[in-house]
One Martini backbone bead per residue (centre of mass of N, CA, C, O) as a GRO file, in nm:
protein
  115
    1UNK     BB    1  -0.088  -1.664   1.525
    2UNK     BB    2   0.058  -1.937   1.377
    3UNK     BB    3   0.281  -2.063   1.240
    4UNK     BB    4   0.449  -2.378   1.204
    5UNK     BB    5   0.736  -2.220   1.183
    6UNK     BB    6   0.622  -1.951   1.371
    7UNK     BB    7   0.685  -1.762   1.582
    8UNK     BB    8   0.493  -1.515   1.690
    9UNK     BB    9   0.701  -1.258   1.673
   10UNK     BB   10   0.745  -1.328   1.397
   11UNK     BB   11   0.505  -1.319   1.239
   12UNK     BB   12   0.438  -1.060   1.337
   13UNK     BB   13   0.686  -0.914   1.153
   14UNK     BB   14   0.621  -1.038   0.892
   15UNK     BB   15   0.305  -0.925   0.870
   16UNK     BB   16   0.398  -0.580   0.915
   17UNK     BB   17   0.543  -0.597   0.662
   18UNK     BB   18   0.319  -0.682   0.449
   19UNK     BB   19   0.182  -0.417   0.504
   20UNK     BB   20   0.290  -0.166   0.684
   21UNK     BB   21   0.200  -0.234   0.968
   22UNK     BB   22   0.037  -0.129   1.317
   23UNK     BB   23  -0.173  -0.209   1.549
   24UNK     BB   24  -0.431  -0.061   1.738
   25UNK     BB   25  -0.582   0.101   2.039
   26UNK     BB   26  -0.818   0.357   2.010
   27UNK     BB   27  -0.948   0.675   2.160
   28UNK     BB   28  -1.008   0.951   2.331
   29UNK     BB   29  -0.817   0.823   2.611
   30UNK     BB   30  -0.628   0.618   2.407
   31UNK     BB   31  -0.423   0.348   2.489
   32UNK     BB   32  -0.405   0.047   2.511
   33UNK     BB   33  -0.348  -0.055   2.847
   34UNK     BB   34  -0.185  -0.277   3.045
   35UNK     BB   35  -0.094  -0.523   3.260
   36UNK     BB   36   0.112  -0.762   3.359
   37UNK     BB   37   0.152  -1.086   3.378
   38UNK     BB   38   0.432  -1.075   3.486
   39UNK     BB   39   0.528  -0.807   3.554
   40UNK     BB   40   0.548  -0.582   3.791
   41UNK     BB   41   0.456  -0.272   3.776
   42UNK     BB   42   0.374  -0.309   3.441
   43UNK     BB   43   0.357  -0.243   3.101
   44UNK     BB   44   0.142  -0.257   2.824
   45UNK     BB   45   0.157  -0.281   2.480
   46UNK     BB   46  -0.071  -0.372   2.220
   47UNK     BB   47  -0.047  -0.567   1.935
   48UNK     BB   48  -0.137  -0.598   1.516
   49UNK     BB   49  -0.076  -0.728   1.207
   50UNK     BB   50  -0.428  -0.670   1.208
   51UNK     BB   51  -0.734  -0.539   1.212
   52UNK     BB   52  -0.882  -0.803   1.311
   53UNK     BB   53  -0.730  -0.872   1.539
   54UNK     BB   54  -0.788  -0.649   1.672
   55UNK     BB   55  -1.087  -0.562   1.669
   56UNK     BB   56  -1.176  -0.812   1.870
   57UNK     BB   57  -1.136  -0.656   2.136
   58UNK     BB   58  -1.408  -0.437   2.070
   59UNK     BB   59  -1.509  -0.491   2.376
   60UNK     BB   60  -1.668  -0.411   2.610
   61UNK     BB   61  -1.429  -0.234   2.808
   62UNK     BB   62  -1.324  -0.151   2.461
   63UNK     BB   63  -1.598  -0.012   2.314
   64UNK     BB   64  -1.455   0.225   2.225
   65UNK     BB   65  -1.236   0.106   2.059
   66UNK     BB   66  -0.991   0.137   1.752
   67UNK     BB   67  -0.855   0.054   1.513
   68UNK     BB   68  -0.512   0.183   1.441
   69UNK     BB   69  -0.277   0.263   1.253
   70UNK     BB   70   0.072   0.210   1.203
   71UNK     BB   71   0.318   0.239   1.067
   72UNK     BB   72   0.631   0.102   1.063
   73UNK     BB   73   0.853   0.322   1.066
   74UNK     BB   74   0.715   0.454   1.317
   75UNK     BB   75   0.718   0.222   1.521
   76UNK     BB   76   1.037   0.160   1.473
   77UNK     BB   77   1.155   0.498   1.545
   78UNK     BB   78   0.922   0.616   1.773
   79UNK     BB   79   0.763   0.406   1.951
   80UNK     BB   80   0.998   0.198   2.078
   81UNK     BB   81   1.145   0.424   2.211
   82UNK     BB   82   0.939   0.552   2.420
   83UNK     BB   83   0.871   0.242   2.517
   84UNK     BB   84   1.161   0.265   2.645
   85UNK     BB   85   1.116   0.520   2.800
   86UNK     BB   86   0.880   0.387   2.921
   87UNK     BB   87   0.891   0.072   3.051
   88UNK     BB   88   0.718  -0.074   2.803
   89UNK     BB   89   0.544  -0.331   2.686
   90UNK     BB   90   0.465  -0.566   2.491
   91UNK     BB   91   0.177  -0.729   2.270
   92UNK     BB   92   0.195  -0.933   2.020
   93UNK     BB   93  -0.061  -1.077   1.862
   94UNK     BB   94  -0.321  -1.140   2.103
   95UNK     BB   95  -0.551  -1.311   2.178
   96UNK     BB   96  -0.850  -1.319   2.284
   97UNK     BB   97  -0.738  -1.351   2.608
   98UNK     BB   98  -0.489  -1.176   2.651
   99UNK     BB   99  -0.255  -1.346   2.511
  100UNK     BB  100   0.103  -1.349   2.543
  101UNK     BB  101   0.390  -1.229   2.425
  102UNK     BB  102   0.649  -1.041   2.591
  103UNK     BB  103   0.863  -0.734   2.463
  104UNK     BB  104   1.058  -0.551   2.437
  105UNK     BB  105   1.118  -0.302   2.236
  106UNK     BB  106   1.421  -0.387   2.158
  107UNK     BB  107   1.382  -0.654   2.080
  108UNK     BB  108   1.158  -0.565   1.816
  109UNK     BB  109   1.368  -0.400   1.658
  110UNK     BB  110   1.567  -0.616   1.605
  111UNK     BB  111   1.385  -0.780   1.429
  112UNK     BB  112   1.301  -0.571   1.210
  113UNK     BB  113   1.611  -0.573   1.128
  114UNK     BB  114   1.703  -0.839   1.080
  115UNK     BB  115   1.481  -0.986   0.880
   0.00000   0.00000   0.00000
């Protein structure tokens, strides 16, 4: 998920700003949240900045979620703030191994302010 000249988060907030949304993955009992493979005892919630590339992931285990967009400006007023008052990592465009870098939301709202 990154071009050449582009880290992921970066291509991430570049690509989420092109279309104006943020993809997650949602279903009846709530929003896709993950473990961290870095830090103990914390959570994850990946996010997208297409819905294909969310969609990919709604197989097997997760085949009940569906991808759900979220304007650009609710992400990063609204939803940045409560998972950073959640102690919730990010996890921007995942690969299809559901890897990829973890992210605090302060230092992503950052990113979307600066760039």
């Amino acid at each position: 998920m990154t071009t050449e000249n582009t880290a992921p988060v970066e291509h991430f907030v570049d690509a989420s700003r092109q279309t104006g949304a943020i993809w997650g993955l949602h279903c009846k009992d709530g929003w896709v949240i993950c473990d961290s493979a870095i830090y103990e005892d914390t959570d994850v919630m990946p996010f997208w900045s297409t819905r294909e590339a969310a969609e990919i992931h709604c197989v097997d285990e997760w085949s009940e979620f569906a991808p759900v967009a979220i304007p650009l400006e609710e992400f990063v007023d609204e939803w940045l703030v409560d998972l950073a008052n959640d102690a919730v990592m990010l996890g921007p465009d995942w690969g299809d191994d559901l890897s990829g870098e973890e992210i605090e939301p302060r230092e992503l709202a950052e990113k979307f302010v600066l760039q």
